[in-house]
C-alpha positions as CSV (number, residue, x, y, z in Angstrom):
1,X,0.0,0.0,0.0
2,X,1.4,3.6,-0.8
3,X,1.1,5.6,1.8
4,X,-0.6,8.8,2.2
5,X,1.0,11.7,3.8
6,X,-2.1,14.3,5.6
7,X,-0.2,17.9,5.0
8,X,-3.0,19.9,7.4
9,X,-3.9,18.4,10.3
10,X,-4.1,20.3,14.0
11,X,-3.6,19.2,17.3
12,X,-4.1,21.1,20.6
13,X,-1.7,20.3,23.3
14,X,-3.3,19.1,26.2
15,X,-5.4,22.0,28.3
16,X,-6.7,22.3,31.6
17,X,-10.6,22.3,32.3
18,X,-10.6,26.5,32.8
19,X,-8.3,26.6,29.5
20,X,-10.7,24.9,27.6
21,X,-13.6,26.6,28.6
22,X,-12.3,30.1,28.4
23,X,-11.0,28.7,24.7
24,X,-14.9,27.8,24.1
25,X,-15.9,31.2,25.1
26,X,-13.7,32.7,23.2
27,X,-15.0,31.0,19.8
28,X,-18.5,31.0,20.5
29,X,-18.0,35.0,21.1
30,X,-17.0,35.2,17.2
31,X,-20.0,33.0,15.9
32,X,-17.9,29.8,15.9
33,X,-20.5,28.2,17.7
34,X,-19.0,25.0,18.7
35,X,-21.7,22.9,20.9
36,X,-19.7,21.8,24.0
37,X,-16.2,22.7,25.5
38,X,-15.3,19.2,24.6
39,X,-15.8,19.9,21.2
40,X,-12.2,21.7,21.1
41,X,-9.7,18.9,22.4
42,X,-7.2,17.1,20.5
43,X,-6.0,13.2,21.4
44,X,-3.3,11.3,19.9
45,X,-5.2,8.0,20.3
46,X,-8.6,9.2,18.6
47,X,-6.6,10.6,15.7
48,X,-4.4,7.3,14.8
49,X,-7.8,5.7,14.9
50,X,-9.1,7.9,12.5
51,X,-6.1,7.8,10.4
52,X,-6.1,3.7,10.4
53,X,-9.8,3.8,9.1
54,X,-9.4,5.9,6.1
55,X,-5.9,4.9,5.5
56,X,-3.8,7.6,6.3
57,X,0.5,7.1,6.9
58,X,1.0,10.1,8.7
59,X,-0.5,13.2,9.7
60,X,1.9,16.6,9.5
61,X,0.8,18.3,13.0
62,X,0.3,22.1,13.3
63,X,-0.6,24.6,15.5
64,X,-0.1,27.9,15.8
65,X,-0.9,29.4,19.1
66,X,-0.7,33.4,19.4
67,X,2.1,33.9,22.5
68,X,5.3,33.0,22.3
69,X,5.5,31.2,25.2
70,X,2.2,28.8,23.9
71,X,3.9,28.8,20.6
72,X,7.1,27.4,22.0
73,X,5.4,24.9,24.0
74,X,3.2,23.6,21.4
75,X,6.3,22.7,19.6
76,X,7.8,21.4,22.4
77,X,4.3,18.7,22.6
78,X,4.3,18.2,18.9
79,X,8.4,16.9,19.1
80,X,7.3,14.7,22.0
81,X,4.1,12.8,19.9
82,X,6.6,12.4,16.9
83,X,9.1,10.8,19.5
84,X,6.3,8.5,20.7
85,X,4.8,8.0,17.2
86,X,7.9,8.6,14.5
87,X,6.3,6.6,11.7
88,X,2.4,8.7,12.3
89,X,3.5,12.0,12.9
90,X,5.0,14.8,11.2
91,X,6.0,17.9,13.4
92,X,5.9,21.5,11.0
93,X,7.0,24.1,13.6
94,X,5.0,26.9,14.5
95,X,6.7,30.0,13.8
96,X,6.1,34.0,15.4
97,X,5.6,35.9,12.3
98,X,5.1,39.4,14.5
99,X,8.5,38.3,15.6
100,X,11.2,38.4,13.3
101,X,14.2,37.4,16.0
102,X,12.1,35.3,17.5
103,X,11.4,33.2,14.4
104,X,15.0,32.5,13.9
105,X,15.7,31.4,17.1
106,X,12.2,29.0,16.8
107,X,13.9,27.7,13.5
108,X,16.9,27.2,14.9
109,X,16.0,25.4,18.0
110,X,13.7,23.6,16.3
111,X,15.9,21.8,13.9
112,X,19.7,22.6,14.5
113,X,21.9,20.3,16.6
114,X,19.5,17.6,17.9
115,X,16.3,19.6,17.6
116,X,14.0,19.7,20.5
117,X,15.1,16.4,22.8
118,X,16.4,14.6,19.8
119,X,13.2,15.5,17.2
120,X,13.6,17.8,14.4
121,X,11.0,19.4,12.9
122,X,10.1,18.4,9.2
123,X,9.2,21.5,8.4
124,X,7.6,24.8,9.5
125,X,3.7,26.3,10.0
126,X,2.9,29.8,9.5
127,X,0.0,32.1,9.7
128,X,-0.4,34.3,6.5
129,X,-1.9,36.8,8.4
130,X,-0.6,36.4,12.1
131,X,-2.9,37.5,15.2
132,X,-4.9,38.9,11.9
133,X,-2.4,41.7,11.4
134,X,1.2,40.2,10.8
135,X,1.6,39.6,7.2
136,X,4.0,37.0,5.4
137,X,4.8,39.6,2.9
138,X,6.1,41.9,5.7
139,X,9.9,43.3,4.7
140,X,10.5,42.7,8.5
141,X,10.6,38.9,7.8
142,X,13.5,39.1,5.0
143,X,15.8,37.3,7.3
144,X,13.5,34.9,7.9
145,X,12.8,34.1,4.5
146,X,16.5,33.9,3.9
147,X,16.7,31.7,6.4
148,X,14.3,29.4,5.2
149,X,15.5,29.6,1.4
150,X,18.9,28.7,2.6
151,X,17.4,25.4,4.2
152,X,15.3,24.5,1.2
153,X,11.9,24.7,3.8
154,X,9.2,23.1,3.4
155,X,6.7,25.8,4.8
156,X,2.6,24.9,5.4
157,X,0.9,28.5,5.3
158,X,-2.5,28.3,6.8
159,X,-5.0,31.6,7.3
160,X,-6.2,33.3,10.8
161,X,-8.9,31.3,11.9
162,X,-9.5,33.4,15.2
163,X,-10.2,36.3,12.7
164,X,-13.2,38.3,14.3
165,X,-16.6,37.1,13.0
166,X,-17.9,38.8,9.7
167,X,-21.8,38.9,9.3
168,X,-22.7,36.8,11.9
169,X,-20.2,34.1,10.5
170,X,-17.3,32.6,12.4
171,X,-13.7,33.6,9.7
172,X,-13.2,29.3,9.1
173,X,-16.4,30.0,6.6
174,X,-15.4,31.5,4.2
175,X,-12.7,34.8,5.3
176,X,-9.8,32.9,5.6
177,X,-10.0,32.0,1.8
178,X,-10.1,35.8,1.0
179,X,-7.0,36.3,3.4
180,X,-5.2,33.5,1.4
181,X,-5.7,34.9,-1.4
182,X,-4.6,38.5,-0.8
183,X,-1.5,37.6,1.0
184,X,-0.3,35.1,-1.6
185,X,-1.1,38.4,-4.4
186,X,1.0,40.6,-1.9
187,X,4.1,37.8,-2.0
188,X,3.6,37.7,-5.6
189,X,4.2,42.0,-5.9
190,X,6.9,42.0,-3.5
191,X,9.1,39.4,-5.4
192,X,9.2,37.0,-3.0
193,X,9.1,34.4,-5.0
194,X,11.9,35.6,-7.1
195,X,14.2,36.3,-4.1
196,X,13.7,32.9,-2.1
197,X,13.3,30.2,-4.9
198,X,14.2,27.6,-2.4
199,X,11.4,27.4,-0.2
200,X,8.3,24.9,-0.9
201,X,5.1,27.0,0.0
202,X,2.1,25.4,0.4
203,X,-1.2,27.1,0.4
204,X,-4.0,25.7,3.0
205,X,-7.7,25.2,1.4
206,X,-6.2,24.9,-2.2
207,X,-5.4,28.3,-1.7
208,X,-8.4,29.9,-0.8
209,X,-9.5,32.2,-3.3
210,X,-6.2,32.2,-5.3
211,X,-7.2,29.8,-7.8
212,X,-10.4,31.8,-8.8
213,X,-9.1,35.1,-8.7
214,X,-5.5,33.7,-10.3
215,X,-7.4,34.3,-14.1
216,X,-8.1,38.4,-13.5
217,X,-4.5,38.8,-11.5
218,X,-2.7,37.4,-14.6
219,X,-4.5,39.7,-17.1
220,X,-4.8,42.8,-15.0
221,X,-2.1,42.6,-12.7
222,X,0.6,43.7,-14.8
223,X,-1.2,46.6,-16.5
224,X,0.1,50.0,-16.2
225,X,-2.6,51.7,-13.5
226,X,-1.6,48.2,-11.0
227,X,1.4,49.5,-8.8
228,X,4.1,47.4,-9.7
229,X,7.2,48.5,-7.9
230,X,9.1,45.4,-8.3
231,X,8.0,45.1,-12.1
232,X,6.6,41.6,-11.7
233,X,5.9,40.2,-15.1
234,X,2.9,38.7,-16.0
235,X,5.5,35.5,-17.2
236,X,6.6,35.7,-13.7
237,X,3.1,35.4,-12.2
238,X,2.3,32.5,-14.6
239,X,5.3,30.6,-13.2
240,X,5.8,31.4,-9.8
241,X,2.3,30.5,-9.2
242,X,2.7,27.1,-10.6
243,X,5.5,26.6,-7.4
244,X,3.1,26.9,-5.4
245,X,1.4,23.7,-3.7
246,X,-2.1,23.5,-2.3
247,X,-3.5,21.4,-0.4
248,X,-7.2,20.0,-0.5
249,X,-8.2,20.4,3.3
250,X,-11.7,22.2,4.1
251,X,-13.6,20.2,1.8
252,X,-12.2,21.7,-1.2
253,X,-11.7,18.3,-3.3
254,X,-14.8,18.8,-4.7
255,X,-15.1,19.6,-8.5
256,X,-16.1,23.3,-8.1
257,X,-12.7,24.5,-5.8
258,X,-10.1,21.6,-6.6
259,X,-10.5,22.1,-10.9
260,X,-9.2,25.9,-10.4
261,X,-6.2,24.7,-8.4
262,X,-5.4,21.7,-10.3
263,X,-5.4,24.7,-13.3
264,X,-3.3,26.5,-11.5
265,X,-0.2,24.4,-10.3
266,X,-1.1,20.3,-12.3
267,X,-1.8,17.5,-10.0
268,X,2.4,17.0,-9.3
269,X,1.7,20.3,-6.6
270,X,-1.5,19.6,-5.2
271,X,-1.0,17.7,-1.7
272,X,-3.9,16.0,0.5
273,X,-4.6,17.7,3.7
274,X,-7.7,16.6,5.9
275,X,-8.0,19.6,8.2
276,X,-8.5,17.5,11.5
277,X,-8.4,18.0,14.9
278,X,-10.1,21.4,14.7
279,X,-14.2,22.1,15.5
280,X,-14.8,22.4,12.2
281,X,-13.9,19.4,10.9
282,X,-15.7,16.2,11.8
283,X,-14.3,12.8,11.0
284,X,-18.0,12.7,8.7
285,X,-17.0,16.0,6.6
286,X,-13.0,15.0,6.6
287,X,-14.0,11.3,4.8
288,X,-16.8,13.2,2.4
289,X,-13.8,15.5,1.6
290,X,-11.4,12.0,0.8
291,X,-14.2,10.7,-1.2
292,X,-14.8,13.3,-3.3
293,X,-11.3,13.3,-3.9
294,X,-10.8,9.4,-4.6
295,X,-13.5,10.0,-7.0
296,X,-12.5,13.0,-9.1
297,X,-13.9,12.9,-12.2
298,X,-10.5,14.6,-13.6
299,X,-7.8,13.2,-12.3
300,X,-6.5,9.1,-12.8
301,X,-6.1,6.7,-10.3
302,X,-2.6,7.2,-10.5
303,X,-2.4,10.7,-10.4
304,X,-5.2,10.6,-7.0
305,X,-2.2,8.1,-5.5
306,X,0.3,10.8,-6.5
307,X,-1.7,13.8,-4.6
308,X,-1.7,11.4,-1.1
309,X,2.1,11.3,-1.7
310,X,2.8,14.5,-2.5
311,X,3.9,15.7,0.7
312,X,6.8,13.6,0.5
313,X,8.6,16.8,-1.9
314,X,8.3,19.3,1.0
315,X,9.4,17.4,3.8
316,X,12.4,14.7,3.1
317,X,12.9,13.6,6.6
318,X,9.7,12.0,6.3
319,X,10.4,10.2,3.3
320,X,13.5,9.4,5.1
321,X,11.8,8.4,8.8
322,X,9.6,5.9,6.6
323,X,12.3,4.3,4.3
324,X,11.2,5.4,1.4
């Protein structure tokens, strides 16, 4: 059996019973009306049973909490489960986009010398809009960047789901597509993708609204009343895009939302992604999400095979870890 490699899964580090409620609070206070406190927590054991059902290798854990000191610590829990579990888990490190110093010395500790107590991380999490205001395109995170180009990263970029409610409607709807999507167009402007070829970027949600929107940014974007300081060409655009991977988590392996990626950056740079161990995803809407993909009209066998390895060209210490 090949195995499949889950890009975007979550995991909450253990919590006490005041932690969790005030964390239910919280959500239900931006319309993210999750029906009981117990609704939030994560456990290793639930999700390996999951994982053996619908026949999933390994899950790549993130989590992104909003301190640094919960940041650091969730690392810290996510090295110990791939310790415990080396052929399940995958640990991308959670990174403090606000903080430019302090993301070197996360990346550092996290995967120089013998990582944190012997794990290294496989790769690295980031918000694309941290605590809602931090952007990835920021210039303050050039050294980062660099930092991660140098490496040859592997980086999982996933939206703020905390965002405030818009409408009545809790952000996971449908706002963090739109921040994907704008963030993605602002790396695109700044030459990012020119300056650090090196690093694997992978888009949660296939992207968001980036596919969609990717048509009218390639004809308009490069006309003379865009601002265009870096003078991005439309060529550029076309194939910087294409680096890009994007994962199908948050039920976007159906036919309307996974076509416009796969148009975007070929079946090669589309990677599976679940989106479980968060409140909005129940093991009923993460296996309709599977299905739809097992079942794409547009895609072979072989190529659907190819999208649950896919992983394996971000992260090589997990091609390594299973003897592949």
């Amino acid at each position: 059996m090949t195995p499949w490699i889950d890009i975007h899964a979550h995991f909450t580090p253990p919590m006490s019973e005041s932690e969790k409620l005030s964390r239910w609070n919280a959500m239900r206070s931006e319309c993210f009306m999750v029906p009981s406190p117990d609704g939030i927590i994560w456990d290793p054991q639930s999700t390996l049973n999951y994982m053996d059902r619908a026949g999933i290798t390994m899950q790549m854990l993130s989590n992104i909490p909003t301190t640094l000191s919960a940041l650091k610590a969730s690392n810290d829990y996510a090295a110990s489960l791939v310790a415990q579990y080396p052929d399940r888990f995958g640990f991308l490190a959670a990174l403090p986009t606000d903080d430019p110093e302090a993301c070197l010395a996360e990346i550092s500790r996290c995967v120089d010398g013998e990582g944190i107590n012997g794990v290294k991380a496989d790769g690295f999490a980031v918000t694309a809009a941290y605590k809602g205001t931090a952007l990835l395109s920021s210039p303050s995170l050039d050294d980062v960047w660099a930092d991660l180009d140098r490496r040859k990263a592997g980086v999982f970029c996933h939206p703020f789901a905390y965002a405030p409610a818009n409408l009545g409607r809790p952000a996971p709807l449908i706002e963090v597509a739109f921040e994907t999507a704008r963030v993605a167009v602002d790396l695109l402007y700044s030459a990012h993708f020119r300056r650090y070829p090196n690093v694997k970027l992978c888009l949660a949600h296939c992207g968001g609204a980036l596919p969609a929107l990717s048509g009218r940014l390639l004809a308009l974007g490069t006309e003379a009343w865009v601002p265009n300081p870096n003078g991005v060409t439309k060529k550029e655009m076309e194939e910087q895009l294409r680096t890009l991977y994007l994962d199908t988590a948050g039920n976007t392996a159906s036919k309307s939302t996974l076509q416009p990626g796969l148009g975007l950056v070929g079946h090669r740079h589309i990677v599976y992604g679940s989106d479980c161990g968060v409140p909005c995803t129940t093991e009923a809407t993460a296996e309709a999400n599977r299905q739809s993909l097992l079942s794409f009209e547009g895609l072979t066998k072989e190529e659907i095979e190819e999208i649950g390895q896919n992983a394996l060209q971000l992260f090589p210490r997990v091609k390594e870890r299973l003897g592949l």
